[in-house]
C-alpha positions as CSV (number, residue, x, y, z in Angstrom):
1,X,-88.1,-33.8,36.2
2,X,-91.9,-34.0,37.0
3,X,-91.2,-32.6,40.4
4,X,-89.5,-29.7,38.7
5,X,-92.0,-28.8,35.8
6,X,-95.3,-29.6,38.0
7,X,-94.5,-28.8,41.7
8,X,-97.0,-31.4,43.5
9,X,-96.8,-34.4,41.4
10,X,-95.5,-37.7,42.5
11,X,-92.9,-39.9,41.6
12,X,-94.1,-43.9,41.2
13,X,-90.4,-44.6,41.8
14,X,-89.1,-45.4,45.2
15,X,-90.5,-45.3,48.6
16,X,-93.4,-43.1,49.5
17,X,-92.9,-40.4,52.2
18,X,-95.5,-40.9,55.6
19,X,-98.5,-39.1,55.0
20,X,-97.7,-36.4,58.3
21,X,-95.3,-36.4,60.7
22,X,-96.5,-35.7,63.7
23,X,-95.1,-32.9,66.4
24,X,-96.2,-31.5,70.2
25,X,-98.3,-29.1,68.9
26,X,-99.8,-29.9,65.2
27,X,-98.9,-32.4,62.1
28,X,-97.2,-31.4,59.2
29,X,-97.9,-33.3,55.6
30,X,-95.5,-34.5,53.1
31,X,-97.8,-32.0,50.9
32,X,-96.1,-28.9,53.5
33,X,-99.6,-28.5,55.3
34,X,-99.6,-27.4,59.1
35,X,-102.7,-29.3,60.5
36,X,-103.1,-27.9,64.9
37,X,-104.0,-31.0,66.3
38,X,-102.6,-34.5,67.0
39,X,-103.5,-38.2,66.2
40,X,-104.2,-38.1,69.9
41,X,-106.8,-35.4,70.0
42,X,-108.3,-36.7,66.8
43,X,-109.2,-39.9,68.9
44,X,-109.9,-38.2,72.3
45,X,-112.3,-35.9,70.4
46,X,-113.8,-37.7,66.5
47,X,-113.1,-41.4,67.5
48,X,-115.6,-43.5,65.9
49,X,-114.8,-41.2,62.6
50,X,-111.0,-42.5,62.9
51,X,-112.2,-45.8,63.5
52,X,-114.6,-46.0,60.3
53,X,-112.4,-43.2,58.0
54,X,-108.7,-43.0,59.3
55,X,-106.5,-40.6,59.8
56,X,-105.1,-40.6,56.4
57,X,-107.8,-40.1,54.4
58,X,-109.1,-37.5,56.5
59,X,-106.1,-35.0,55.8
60,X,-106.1,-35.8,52.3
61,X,-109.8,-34.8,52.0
62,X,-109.0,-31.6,53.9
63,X,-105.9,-31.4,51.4
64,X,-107.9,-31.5,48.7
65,X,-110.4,-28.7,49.5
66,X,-107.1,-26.8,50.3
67,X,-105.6,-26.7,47.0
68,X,-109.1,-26.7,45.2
69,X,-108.5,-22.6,44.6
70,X,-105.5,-23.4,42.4
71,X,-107.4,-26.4,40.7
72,X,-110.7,-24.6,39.8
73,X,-108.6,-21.1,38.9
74,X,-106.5,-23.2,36.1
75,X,-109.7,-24.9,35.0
76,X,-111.6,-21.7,34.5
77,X,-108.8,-20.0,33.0
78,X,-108.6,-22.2,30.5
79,X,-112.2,-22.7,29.5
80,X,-112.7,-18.8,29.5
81,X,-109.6,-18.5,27.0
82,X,-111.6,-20.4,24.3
83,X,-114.3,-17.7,24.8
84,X,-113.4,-14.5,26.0
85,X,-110.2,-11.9,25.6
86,X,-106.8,-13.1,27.2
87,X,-107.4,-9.9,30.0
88,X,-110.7,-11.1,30.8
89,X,-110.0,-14.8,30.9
90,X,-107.0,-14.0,33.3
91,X,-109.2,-10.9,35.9
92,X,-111.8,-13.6,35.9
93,X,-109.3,-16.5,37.1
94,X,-107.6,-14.0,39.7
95,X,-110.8,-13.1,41.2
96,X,-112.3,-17.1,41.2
97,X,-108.8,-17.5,43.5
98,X,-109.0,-15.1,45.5
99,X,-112.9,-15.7,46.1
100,X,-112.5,-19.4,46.4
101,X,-109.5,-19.2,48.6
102,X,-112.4,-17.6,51.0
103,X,-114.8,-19.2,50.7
104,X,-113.7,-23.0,50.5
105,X,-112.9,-24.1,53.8
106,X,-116.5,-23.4,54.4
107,X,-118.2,-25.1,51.4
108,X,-116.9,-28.8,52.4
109,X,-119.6,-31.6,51.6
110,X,-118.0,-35.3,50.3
111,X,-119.4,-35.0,46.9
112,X,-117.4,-32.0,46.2
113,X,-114.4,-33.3,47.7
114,X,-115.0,-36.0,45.4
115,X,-115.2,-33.7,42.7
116,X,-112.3,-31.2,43.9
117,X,-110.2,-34.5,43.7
118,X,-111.0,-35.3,39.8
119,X,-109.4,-31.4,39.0
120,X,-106.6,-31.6,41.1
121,X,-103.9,-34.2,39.2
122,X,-101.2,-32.5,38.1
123,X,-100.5,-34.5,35.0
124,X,-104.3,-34.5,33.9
125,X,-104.3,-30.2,34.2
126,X,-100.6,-30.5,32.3
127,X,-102.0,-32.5,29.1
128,X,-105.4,-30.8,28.8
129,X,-103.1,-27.3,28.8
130,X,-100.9,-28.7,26.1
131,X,-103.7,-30.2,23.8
132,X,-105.7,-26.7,24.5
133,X,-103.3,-24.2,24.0
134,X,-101.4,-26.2,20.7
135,X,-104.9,-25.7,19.5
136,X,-104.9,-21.9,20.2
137,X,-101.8,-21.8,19.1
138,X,-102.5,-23.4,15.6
139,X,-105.8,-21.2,15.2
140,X,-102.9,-17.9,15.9
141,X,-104.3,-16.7,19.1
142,X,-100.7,-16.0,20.4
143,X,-102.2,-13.8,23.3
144,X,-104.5,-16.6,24.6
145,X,-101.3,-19.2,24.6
146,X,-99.3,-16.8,25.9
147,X,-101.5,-16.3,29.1
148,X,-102.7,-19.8,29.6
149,X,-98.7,-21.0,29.7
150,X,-98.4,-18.0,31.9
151,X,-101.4,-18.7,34.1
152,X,-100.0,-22.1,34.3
153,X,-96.6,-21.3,35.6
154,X,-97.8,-18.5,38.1
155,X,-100.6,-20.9,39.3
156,X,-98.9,-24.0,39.9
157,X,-95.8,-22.3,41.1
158,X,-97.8,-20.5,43.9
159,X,-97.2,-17.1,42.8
160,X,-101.0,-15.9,42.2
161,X,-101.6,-17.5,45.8
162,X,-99.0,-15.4,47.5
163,X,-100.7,-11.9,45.7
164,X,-104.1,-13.2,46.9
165,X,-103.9,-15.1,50.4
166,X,-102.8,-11.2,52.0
167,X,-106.7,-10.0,51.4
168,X,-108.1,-13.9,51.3
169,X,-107.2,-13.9,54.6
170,X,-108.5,-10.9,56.0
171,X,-111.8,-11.7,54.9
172,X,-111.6,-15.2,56.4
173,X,-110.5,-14.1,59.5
174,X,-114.7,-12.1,59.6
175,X,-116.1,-16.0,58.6
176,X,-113.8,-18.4,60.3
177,X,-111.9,-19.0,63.8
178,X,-109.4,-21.7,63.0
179,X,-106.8,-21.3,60.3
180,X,-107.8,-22.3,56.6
181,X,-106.3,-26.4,57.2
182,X,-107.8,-26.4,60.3
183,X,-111.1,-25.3,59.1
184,X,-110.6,-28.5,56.2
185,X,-109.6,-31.0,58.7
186,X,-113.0,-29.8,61.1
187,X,-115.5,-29.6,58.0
188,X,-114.3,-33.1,56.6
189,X,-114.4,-34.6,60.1
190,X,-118.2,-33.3,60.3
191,X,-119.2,-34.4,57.1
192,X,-117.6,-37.9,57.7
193,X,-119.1,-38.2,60.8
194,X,-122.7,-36.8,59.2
195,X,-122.5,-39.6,56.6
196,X,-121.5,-42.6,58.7
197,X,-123.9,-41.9,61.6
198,X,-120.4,-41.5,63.8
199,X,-121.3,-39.4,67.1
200,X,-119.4,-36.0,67.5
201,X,-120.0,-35.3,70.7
202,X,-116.5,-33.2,71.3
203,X,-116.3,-30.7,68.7
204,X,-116.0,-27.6,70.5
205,X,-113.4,-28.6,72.3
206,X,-111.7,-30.2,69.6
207,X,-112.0,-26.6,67.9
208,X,-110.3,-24.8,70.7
209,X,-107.2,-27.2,71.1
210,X,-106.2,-26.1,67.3
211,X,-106.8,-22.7,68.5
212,X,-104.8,-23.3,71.0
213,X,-102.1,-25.2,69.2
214,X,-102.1,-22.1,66.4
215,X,-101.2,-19.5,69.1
216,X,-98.4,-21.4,70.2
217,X,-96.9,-21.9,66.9
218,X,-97.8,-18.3,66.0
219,X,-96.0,-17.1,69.2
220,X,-93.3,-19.6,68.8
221,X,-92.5,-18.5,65.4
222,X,-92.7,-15.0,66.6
223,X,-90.1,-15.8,69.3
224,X,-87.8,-17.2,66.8
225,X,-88.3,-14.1,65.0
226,X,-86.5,-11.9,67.1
């Protein structure tokens, strides 16, 4: 029943999947994220920042900036209901999305992973809602509780993410090279290796094996395609 109501959250019950499981050309979370490189290249290439950070942890930091767009969009929406009309709370929460979405792979220190990772729990953002919005509610602003349990739904469920990631990712493609996980996974791996004094000698060449990796799956999913 969580799993239905709040897409992301995790059962306490029963075994817990692997973190990634890992294929010839890129690793693919339990969280449905395609990361373009291997465990192999990771050591070839960041070594000493395995060796201090792991593997683990490093893709769920990159995770973390990843969904940070749908985290900080319901948090705004639902402070700027309290303040401003229903329309404007909701334009202002499409547009912190979409420009988030842009801009996030390349804003990537530890501290705000560290604070991207107190927004993003699932049951935290579900009981703040409900408190906030029975509050509304009570006080007869039936337009603001109607669009924060709306907001809610389309967020969690995806759906603004699919009207926004079309133009989010044309104007990524003018700042970044590598796809928005990759670009996660290479920005955590920097600021790891910046704040333990790890050497990163092979970063280039790290970068254009998930180039590389990307076009094949691009062209492999092409081929299937047809």
């Amino acid at each position: 029943m969580v799993g239905m109501l709040f897409p992301g959250a995790k059962s306490r019950s029963g075994p817990q999947p692997p973190a990634f499981v890992e294929f010839q050309h890129g690793m693919f979370t339990a969280s449905g994220t395609w990361f373009h490189t291997t465990r192999a290249d990771l050591e070839a290439y960041a070594p000493a920042v395995l060796d201090r950070i792991g593997i683990e942890r490093l893709i769920r930091d990159a995770e973390t900036v990843l969904r940070s767009p749908q985290a900080l969009t319901l948090w705004v929406l639902l402070g700027l209901l309290a303040v401003v009309s229903p329309f404007q709370a909701a334009l202002s929460a499409v547009l912190v999305h979409l420009g988030w979405s842009v801009l996030a792979p390349g804003l990537v220190t530890l501290p705000l992973v560290r604070f991207y990772r107190l927004l993003d729990p699932v049951p935290l953002q579900g009981l703040v809602y409900v408190a906030i919005l029975s509050v509304l509610a009570n006080q007869g602003h039936l337009a603001a509780l109607g669009t924060g349990l709306a907001g809610f739904v389309i967020v969690r469920w995806g759906l603004l993410a699919r009207v926004t990631e079309p133009p989010a990712a044309v104007l990524r493609r003018s700042l970044f090279r590598l796809p928005p996980p990759d670009q996660c996974l290479r920005a955590v791996i920097v600021r790891h290796a910046l704040a333990t004094g790890a050497p990163l000698a092979e970063l280039d060449a790290m970068e254009r094996r998930m180039l590389e990796f990307a076009a094949r799956r691009t062209k492999g999913r092409r081929s299937d395609a047809t």
